[in-house]
N, C-alpha and C positions, 0 to 999 in steps of 0.2 A: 504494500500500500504506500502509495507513493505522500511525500510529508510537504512538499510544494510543489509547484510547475513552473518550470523557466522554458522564457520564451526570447527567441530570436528574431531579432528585426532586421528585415533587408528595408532599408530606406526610411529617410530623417526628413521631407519634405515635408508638403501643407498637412495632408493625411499623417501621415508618420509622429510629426509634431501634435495634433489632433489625438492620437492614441494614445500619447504620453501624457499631455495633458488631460482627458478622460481619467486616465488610472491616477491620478494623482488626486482628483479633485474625490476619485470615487472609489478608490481602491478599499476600504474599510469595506464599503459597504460588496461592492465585489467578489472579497472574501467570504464572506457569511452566505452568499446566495450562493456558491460554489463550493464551499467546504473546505477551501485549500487557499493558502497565500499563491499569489502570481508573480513575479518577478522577471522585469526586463536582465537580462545575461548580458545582451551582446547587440549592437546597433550598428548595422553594414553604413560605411556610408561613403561617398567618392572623394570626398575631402577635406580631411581631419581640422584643417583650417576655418571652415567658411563656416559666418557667422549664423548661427540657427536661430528658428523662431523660435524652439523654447530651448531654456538652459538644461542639459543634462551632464553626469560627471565626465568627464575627457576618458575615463579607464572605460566608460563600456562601449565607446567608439571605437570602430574597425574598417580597415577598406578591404577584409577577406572574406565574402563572401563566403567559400570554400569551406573555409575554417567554422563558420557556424552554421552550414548546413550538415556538417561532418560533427559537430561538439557532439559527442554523448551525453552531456548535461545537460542540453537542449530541448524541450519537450513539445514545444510546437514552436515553425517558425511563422513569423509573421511579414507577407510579402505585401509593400506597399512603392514599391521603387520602378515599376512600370516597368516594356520591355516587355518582347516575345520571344525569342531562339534563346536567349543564353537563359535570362530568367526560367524558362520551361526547364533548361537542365539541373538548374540549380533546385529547384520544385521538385523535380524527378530524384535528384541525391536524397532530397530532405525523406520523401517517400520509403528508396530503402533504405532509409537508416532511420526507419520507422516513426517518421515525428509527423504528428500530423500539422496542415499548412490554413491558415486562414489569409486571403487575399484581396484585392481589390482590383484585379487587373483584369479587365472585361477585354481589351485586344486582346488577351493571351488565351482566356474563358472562350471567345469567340471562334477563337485558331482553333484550340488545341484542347479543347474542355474532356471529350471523348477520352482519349490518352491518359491526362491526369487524374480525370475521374477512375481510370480502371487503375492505372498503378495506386491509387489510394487503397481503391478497392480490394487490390491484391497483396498490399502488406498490411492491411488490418488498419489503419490511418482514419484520420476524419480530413476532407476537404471541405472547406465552406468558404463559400465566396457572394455571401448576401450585401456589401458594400460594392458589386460589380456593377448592380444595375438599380439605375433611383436614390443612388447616396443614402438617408437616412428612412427612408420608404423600405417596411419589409415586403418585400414579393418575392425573393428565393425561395425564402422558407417556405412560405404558405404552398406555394407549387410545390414543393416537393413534400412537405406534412399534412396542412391543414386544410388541403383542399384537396390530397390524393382519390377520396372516396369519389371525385368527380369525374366526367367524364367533359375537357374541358374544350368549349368550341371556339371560343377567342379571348385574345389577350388585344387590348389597343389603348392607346393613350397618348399623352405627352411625355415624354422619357431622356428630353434635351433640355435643363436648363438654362442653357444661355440663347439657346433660341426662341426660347418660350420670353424668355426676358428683351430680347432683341424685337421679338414682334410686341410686345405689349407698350411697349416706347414707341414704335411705329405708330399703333394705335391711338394710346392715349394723349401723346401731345403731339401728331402729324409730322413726327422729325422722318428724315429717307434713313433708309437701310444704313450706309454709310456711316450718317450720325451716331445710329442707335448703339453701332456694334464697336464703334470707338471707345462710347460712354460703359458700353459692357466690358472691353479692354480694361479703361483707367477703372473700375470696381473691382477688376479681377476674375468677373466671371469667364471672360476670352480670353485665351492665348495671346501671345504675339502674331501666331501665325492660328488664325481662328479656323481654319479651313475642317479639321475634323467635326467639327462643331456646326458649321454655316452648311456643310456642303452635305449633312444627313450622317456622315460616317459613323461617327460617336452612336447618335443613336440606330443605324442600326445593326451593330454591335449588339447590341443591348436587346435588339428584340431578335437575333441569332438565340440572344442566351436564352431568354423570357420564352421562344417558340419552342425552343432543344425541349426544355421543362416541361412544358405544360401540354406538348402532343408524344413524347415521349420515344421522340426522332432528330438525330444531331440535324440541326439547320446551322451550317458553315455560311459565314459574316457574306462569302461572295453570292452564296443564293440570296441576299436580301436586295430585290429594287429600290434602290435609293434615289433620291431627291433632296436636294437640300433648299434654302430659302433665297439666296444670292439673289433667284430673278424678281423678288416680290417686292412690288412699288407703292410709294404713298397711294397711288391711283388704286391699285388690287385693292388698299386696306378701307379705302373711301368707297369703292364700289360696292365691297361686302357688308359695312356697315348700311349702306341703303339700302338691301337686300334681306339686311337680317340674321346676316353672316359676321363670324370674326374669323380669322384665318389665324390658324394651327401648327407649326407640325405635328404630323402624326405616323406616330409608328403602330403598326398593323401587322395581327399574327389570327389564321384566321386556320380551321381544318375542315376541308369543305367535304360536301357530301361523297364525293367521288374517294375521300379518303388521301386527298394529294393537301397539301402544306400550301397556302400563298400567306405569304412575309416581304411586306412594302416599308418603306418610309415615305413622306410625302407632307408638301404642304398643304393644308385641303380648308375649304369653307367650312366649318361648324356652325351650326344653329346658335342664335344665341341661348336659346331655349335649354342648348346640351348641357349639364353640367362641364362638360372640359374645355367650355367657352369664356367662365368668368373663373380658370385658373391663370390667373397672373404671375409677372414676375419671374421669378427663376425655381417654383413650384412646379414639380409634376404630379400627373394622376396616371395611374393605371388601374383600368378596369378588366373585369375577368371574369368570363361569362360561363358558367358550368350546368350543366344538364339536372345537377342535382340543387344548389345554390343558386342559381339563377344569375343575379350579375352582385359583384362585389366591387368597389374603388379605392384603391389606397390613394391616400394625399400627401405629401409633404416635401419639404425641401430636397429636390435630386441633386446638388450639388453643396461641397463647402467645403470645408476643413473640420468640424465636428459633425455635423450631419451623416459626412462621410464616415469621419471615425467614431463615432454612435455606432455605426453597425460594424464593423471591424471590431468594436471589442465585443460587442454582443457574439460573432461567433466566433472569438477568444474565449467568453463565458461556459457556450456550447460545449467548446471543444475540449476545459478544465472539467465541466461537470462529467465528459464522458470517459477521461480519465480517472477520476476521482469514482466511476459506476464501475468503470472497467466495460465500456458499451463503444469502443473504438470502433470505428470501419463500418456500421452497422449497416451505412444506405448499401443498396446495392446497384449498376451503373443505371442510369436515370433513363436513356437513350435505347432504349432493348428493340425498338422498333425500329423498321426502315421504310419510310415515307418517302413519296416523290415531293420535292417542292414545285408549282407550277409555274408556267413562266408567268410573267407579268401580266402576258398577252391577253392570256386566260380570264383574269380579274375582271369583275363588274366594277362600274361605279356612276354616279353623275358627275357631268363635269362644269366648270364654268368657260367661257371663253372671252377672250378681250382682243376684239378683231378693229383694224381702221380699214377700211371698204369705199370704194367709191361713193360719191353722192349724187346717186340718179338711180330712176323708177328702173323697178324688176332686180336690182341688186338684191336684196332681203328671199324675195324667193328664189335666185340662183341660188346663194347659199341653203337653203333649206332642202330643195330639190338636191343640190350635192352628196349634202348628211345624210337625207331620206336613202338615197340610193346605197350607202352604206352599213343601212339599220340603225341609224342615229337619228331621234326625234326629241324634239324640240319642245322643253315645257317654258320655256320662256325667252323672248325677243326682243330688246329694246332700243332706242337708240343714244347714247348719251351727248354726244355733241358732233356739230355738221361746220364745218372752215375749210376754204378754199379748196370746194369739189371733195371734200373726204372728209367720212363723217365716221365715227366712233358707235361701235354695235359690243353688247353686253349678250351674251347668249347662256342658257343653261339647261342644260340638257337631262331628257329621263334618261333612267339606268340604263349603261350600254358596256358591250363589251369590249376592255380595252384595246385591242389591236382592230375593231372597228373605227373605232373613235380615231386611232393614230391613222387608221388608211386615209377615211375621212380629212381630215387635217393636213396630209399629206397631197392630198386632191384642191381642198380648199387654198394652199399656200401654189400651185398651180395657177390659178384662176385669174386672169385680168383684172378681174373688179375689185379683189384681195389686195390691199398695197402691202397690211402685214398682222399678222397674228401677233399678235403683242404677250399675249399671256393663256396658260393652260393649266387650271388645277383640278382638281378632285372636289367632290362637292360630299362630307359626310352628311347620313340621312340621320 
């Protein structure tokens, strides 16, 4: 019967710093829910020098990696230093040398989750990686525990905080894309280089992991259709609000009747009716629809530096109490199943469009007559402004199949009276 657990940190950043500070403020209390003292050993980090967010003693910093995926004294390590190929091996050491890993690293979840999930599984170990997706929002757990007795048909929501905060700046004071994601920069919620983030990556990452779980089929980062926000203009967000609409990202994980996988990202119109229309800010929601449950939403901050490590140490807690039972390794691989994922093509949806067209008689019904011809109709027409010979049309369309809709479009950008399709979203119902 083991008399504490020491734990291993690969990485001292916002998260990492976040962990430390967690056990510090809560460590008493820590102890008593898990039955055993915790104790940081050893804290990987690239340069012994460089000034940290929070102060820790100079002796349990390391640049060897090696050396504390290897300690023997080490009883789970905790991986927060990001990184896919070396990080994997360094995860794969910790595994047989039998320590189990708690993480945060959704690129590597995303790559490689299949792999580490079974080496867990094959030396008796605990993986948990509920700070991968949603930051301090639990939905690891629940898919793989609390909602198992389900049979679950979709997972969707907003799962990017900085893009959720980027459009709601858009929205609420009309500032351009540009603006907003500067302002999301100088806060810290952007990178320097925002691109995982603006351009869908990040999230869907995240709904790879969220769909792996909840159809119980590895869905790889590359089978997710992505889209990111980059093209959406003051104008999209002013149109949607006269419609009724606020515009989204949304990541989408859906198991359709056929038994095949569709996993999109995308920025789409939401009602404002929806509940995931008035989450603001750098808040996600993810909803989860199950046969027996019915639908379920978790809310809360998907990004931070605690938020995040809020649930890093929660499955640090997990993973002491199951040492402390002696109930190591218990899950078995999550993914047993092999699902096709569908192409895009496949996918239903409404759409909106933001077309500039000629201005003169029988334009409105060429277009209509084009889409018709390709099983796309037409539940609403409008026109919003008419300046020298070329006028601006708002169209939105009933449910149609998506590689109709791109034919469609593909036809329509053809077309003389077309000068240009200005914009193409998704319309959620």
């Amino acid at each position: 019967m083991k008399q504490q657990v020491k734990i291993g940190m690969l990485g001292l950043g916002t998260v990492g710093s976040g962990v430390v500070q967690v056990f510090r403020e809560n460590g008493e209390e820590l102890e008593k829910r898990t039955g055993l003292p915790i104790h940081i050993k050893s804290i990987v980090v690239r340069d012994l020098e460089k000034e940290r967010l929070v102060d820790v003693p100079t002796e349990l910093l390391t640049t060897d990696a090696q050396a504390v995926v290897n300690d023997p004294d080490i009883d789970i390590i905790v991986e927060v230093m990001g990184g896919i190929e070396g990080t994997k091996d360094l995860l794969l050491t910790a595994f047989r040398n039998r320590k189990s890993v708690v993480t945060a690293n959704k690129d590597l979840i995303a790559e490689h989750g299949d792999e580490l999930t079974f080496a867990a599984t094959e030396n008796g170990c605990d993986f948990l990686y509920e700070a991968s997706v949603g930051g301090g929002i639990p939905i690891i757990r629940p898919l793989r525990k609390d909602l198992a007795g389900n049979r679950i048909n979709e997972v969707m929501g907003i799962v990017n905080g900085t893009t959720n905060f980027i459009l709601t700046r858009m929205s609420q004071l009309g500032v351009s894309f540009e603006d907003a994601l500067k302002e999301a920069q100088e806060l810290g919620y952007a990178e320097a280089n925002p691109a995982s983030d603006v351009e869908g990556w990040d999230a869907g990452r995240k709904i790879a992991i969220v769909a792996s779980l909840a159809f119980n089929s590895r869905v790889n980062f590359p089978d997710v259709d992505v889209e990111g926000i980059t093209s959406i203009t003051s104008t999209d967000i002013e149109h949607a609000k006269q419609l009724g609409y606020a515009i989204k990202l949304i990541g989408s994980a859906q198991e359709k009747d056929t038994g095949k996988i569709s996993a999109q990202v995308f920025p789409a119109l939401v009602p404002l009716a929806h509940p995931l229309a008035s989450v603001n800010g750098a808040y996600n929601a993810i909803f989860v629809r199950g046969n027996a449950i019915g639908e379920a939403m978790f809310l809360g901050l998907g990004a931070g530096q605690l938020p995040t490590a809020s649930a890093v140490v929660g499955d640090i807690v997990e993973a002491v109490r199951n040492f402390h039972a002696g109930t190591r390794g218990k899950f078995l691989v999550d993914c047993y199943a092999k699902k096709e994922v569908q192409s895009a093509l496949e996918n239903h949806h409404q759409f909106y469009l933001r077309l500039e067209v000629a201005d003169k008689a029988g334009v409105l019904a060429a277009i209509a007559g084009t889409m018709g011809e390709h099983g796309v109709s037409i539940e609403t027409m409008f026109q919003k402004w008419a300046y020298n010979q070329t006028a601006e049309i708002v169209v939105i369309t009933h449910k149609v199949r998506e590689g109709d809709m791109r034919d469609a479009l593909n036809e329509l950008g053809d077309m003389e009276q077309v000068k240009a399709i200005r914009q193409t979203l998704r319309v959620v119902n």
